[in-house]
C-alpha positions as CSV (number, residue, x, y, z in Angstrom):
1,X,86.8,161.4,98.5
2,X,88.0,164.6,97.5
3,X,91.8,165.6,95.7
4,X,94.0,162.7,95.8
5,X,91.3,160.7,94.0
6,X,92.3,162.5,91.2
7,X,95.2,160.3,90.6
8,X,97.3,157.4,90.9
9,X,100.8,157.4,92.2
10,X,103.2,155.3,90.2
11,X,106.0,155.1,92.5
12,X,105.9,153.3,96.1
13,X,106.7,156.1,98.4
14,X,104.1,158.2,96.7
15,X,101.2,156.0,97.0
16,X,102.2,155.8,100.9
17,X,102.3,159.7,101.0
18,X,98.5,159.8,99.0
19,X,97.4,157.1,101.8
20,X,98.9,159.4,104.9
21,X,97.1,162.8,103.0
22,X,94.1,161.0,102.9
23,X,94.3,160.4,106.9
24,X,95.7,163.8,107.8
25,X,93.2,165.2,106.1
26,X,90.0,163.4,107.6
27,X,92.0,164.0,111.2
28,X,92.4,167.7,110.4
29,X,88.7,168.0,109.1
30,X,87.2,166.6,112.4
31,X,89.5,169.7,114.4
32,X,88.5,172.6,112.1
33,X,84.9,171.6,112.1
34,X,84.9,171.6,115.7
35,X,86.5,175.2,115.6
36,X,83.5,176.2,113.1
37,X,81.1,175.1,115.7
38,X,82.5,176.7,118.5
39,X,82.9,179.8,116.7
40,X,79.1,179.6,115.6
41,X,77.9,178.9,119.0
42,X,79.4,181.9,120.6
43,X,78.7,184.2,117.7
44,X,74.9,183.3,117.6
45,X,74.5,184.1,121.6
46,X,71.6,186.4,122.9
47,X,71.9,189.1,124.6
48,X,71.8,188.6,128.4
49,X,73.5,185.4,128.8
50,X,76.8,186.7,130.2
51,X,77.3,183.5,132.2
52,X,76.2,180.9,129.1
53,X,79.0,183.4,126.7
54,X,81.6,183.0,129.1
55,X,81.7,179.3,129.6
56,X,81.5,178.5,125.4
57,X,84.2,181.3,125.1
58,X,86.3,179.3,127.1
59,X,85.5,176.2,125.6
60,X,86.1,178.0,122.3
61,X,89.2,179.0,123.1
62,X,90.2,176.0,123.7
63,X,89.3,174.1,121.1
64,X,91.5,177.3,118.6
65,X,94.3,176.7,120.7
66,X,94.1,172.9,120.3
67,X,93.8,173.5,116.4
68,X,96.7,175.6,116.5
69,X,99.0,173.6,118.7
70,X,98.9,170.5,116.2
71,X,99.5,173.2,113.4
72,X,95.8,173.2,111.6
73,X,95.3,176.7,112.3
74,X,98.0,179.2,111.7
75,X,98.9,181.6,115.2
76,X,98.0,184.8,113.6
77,X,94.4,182.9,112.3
78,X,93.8,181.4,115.5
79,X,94.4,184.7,117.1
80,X,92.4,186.9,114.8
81,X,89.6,184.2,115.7
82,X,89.3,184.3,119.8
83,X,89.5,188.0,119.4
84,X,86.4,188.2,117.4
85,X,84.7,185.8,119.8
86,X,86.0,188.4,122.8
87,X,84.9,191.5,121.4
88,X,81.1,189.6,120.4
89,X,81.0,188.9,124.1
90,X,82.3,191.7,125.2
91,X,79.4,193.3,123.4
92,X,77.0,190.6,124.6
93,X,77.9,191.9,128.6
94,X,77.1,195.7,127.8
């Protein structure tokens, strides 16, 4: 499936830990897709749509902040993200 295929654990506590890695990591790839998505929506917007760019910023901003509270996004990333999404609205409303 990706990494931990790679190779086998010999001792008991390992093997749990590849198992758990393998879980974290499909749980955490569902949350940061969901960011990419978000991100793409609100960065693909047309002009004139203030309305339509405000809702999906919010939306987006929630879905960063959700990422970043269960510690898949670091603080400073997930900050450096909404403000790009701000400013492309921003520049959407002029």
């Amino acid at each position: 499936r990706h990494y931990l295929t790679n190779f086998m654990p010999l001792i008991k506590s390992a093997k749990k830990k590849a198992r758990q890695a393998l879980t974290h990591f499909d749980r955490n790839q569902a949350t940061r897709t969901k960011v990419k998505t978000y991100m793409k929506k609100v960065l693909t917007l047309q002009k004139g749509k203030p309305e339509e760019a405000q809702k999906l910023l919010q939306m987006a901003y929630s879905v960063i902040d959700t990422a970043c509270k269960k510690h898949i996004l670091h603080p400073n990333n997930a900050a450096r993200k909404k403000s790009r999404l701000a400013r492309t609205v921003a520049g959407l409303s002029k």
